[in-house]
N, C-alpha and C positions, 0 to 999 in steps of 0.2 A: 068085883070088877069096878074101875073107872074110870072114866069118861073124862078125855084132857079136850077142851073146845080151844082148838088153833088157828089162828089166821098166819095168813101167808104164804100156804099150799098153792101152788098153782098148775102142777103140772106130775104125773105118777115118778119122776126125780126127786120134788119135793119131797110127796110121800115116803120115796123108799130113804131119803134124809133124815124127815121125821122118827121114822121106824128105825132107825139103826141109834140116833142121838138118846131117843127113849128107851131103847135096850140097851145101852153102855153106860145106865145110873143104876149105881147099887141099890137091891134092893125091889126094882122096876123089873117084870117077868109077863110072858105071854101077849106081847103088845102085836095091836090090829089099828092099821091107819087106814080109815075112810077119805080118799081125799074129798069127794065130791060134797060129801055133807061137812065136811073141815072138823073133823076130829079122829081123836085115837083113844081107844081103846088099851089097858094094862091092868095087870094085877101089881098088888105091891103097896105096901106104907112108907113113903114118900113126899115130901113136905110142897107143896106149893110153892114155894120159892124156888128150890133147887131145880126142880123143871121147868121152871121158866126162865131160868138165868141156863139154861143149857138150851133149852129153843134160843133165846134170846140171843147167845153166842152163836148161834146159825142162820139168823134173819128171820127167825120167827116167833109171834107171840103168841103167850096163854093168857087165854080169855077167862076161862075158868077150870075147875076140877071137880066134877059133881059124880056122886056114886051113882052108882047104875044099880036097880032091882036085881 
């Protein structure tokens, strides 16, 4: 699993934004957006770049991408 840290969540629309943008990249599966702590959760090998140019295309940024235990 891991851990996409997002800003520009503001509101459970965002979220459901976040979560639909993260599940329409090949490859990206079983995604969970926390808004309150501003990240999402997915399974999948998936490049740093291409989800942040797809947040990015939606007004929102990736902070970072760190695996989760």
């Amino acid at each position: 699993m891991k851990k996409a840290i997002i800003q520009g969540m503001c509101c459970p629309g965002c979220a459901k934004d976040v979560k639909a943008v993260l599940s329409a990249i090949y490859g990206i599966s079983n995604v969970q957006v926390f808004l309150e702590q501003g990240y999402a959760l997915f399974d999948g090998y998936v490049s740093k770049e291409i989800v942040a140019a797809a947040l990015k295309e939606e007004g929102y940024h990736l902070v970072d991408i760190v695996k989760e235990p």
